[in-house]
C-alpha positions in Angstrom: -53.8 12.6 -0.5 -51.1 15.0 -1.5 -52.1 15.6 -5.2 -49.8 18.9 -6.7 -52.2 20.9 -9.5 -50.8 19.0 -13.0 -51.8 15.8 -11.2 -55.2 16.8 -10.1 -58.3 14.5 -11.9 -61.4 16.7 -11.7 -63.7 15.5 -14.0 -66.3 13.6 -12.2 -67.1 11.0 -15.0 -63.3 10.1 -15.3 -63.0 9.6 -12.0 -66.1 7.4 -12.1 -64.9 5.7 -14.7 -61.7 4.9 -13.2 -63.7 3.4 -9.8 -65.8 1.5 -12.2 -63.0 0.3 -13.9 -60.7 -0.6 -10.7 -63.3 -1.5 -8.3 -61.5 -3.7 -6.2 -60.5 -1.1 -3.3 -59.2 -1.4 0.1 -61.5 0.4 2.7 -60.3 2.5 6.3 -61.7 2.9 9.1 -60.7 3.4 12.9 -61.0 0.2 14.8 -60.5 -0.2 18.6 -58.3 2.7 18.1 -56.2 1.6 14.8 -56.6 2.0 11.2 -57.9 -0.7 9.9 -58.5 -2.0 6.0 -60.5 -4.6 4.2 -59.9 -5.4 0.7 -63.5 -5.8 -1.2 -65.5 -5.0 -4.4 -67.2 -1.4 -4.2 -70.1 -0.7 -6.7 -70.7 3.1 -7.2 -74.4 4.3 -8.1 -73.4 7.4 -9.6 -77.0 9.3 -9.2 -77.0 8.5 -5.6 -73.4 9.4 -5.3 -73.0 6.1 -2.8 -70.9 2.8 -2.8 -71.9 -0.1 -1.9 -70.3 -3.7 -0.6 -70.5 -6.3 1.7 -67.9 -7.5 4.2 -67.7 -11.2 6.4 -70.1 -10.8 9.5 -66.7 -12.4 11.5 -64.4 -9.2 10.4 -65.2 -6.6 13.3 -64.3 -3.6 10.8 -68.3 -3.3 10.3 -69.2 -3.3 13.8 -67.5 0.2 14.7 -67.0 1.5 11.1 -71.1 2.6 11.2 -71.4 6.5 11.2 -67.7 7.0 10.7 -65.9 8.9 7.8 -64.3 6.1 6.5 -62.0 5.7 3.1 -62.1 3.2 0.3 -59.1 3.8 -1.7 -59.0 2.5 -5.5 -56.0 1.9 -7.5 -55.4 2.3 -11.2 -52.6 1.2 -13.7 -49.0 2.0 -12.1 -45.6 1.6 -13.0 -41.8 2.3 -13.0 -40.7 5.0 -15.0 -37.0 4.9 -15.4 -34.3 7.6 -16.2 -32.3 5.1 -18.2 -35.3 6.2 -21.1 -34.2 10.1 -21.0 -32.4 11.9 -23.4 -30.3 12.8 -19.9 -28.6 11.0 -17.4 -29.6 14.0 -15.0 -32.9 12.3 -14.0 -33.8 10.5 -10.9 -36.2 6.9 -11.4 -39.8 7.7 -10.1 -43.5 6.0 -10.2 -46.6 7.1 -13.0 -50.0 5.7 -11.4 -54.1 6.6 -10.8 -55.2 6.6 -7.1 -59.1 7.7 -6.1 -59.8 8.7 -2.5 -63.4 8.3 -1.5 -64.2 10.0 1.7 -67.9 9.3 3.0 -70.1 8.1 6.1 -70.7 4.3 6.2 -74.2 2.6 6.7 -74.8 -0.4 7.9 -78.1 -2.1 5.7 -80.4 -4.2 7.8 -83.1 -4.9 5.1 -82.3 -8.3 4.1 -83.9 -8.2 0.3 -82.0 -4.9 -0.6 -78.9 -6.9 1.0 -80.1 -9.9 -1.7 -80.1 -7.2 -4.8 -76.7 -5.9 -3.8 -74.9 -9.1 -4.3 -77.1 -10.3 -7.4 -76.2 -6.8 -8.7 -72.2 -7.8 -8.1 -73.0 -11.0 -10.0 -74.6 -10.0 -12.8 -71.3 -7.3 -13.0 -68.9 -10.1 -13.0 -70.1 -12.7 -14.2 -69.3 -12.7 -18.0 -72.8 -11.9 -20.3 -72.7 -15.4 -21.3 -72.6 -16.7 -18.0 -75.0 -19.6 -16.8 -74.8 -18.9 -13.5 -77.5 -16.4 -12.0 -77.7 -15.9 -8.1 -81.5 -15.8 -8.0 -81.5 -19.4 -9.5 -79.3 -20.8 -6.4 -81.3 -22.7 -3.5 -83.0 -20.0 -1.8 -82.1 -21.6 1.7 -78.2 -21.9 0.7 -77.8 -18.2 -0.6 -80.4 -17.8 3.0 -77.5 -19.1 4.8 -74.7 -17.5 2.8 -76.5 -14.3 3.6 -76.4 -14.6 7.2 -72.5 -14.3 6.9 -72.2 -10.9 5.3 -72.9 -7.4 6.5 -73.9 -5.0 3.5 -73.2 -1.4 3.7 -73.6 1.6 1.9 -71.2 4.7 2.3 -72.4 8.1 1.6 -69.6 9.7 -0.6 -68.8 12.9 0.9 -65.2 13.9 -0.8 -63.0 12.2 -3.5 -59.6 13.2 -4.1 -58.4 11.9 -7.5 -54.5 12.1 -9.2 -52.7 10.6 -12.3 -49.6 11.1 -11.5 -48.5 10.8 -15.7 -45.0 12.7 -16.0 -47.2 16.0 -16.7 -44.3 17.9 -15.4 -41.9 16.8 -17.9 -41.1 18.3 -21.0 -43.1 16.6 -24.1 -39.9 15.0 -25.7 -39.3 13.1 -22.4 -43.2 12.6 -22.1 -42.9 10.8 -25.6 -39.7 9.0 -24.8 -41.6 7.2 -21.9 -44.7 6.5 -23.7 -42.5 4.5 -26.4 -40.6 2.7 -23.7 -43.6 1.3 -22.2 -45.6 0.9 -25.3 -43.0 -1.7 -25.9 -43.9 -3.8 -22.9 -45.3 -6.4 -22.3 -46.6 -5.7 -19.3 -50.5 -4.2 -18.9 -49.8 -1.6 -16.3 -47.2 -0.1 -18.5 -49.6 -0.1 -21.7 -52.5 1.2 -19.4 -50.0 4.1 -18.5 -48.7 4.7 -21.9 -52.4 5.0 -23.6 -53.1 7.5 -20.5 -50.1 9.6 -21.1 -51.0 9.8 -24.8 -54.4 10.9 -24.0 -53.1 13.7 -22.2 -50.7 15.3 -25.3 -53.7 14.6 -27.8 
């Protein structure tokens, strides 16, 4: 990912944060000769400096994907920034957003009860704390059978590339100007930018 210097995220708990936050990813690979991408959860274990998922046995991605330096790309708050909100018509439109790059080897995971924790771990993230539904309380033969559909992996992070692209290289008037435009939205992606651009003139 091209990321110039102002845009560059290096602090490894933001980034984590950020993967934690937006963990629904889309994941590359090479397949019979083409990229190829699934969309799918990703749970990070931050000590082990892994991911983790699942994908449908019937989706071929898994079955070459093994061993290969593969990409799961995550996707934070975006928006429109437009010039209309300058103090000068001399401004072109452009786009503020957070994109993560995560570079590592995929592994294919055979053992069928660290398989079952991976997906009652995904559960027990989603599923609201007052939730009644637990996975472990489901018919062991249905969940059994369920299982036999997926293919869990784990991939070995080897390189992230992280950017927020957040009008850094505009002055801090115009910087101000945006964060008031799209404080006024409605929309989430525009507050998620604004409270990100304000972080970074505190």
């Amino acid at each position: 990912m091209y990321i110039p210097k102002h845009y560059e995220i290096t602090d490894e708990d933001v980034i984590y944060d950020y993967i934690e936050k937006n963990s629904f990813a889309i994941l590359f690979s090479q397949h019979n000769g083409e990229p190829y991408a699934t969309h799918l959860p990703l749970q990070l274990n931050r000590d082990e400096k892994e991911l983790y998922g699942h994908i449908a046995r019937p989706n071929e991605q898994w079955k070459d994907a093994e061993n290969q330096q593969v990409l799961a790309v995550f996707q934070g708050p975006h928006c429109y920034i437009s010039p209309s909100w300058y103090e000068t018509t001399r401004a072109v439109p452009t786009w503020n957003y957070v994109s993560i790059h995560v570079y590592g080897k995929m592994e294919i995971i055979e053992d069928e009860q660290v398989a079952f924790q991976l997906l009652s771990d995904l559960v027990d993230q989603y599923e609201a704390p007052n939730s009644s539904y637990k996975l472990n309380q489901v018919e062991p033969r249905y969940v059994e059978g369920m299982s036999r559909g997926i293919v869990a992996f784990k991939i070995k992070i080897t390189k992230i590339d992280a950017k927020a692209k957040l009008s850094q290289n505009q002055s801090i008037q115009r910087q101000e100007l945006i964060i008031q435009h799209l404080e006024n939205s409605t929309q989430h992606n525009q507050k998620e930018i604004a409270s990100l651009m304000k972080k970074n003139l505190q």
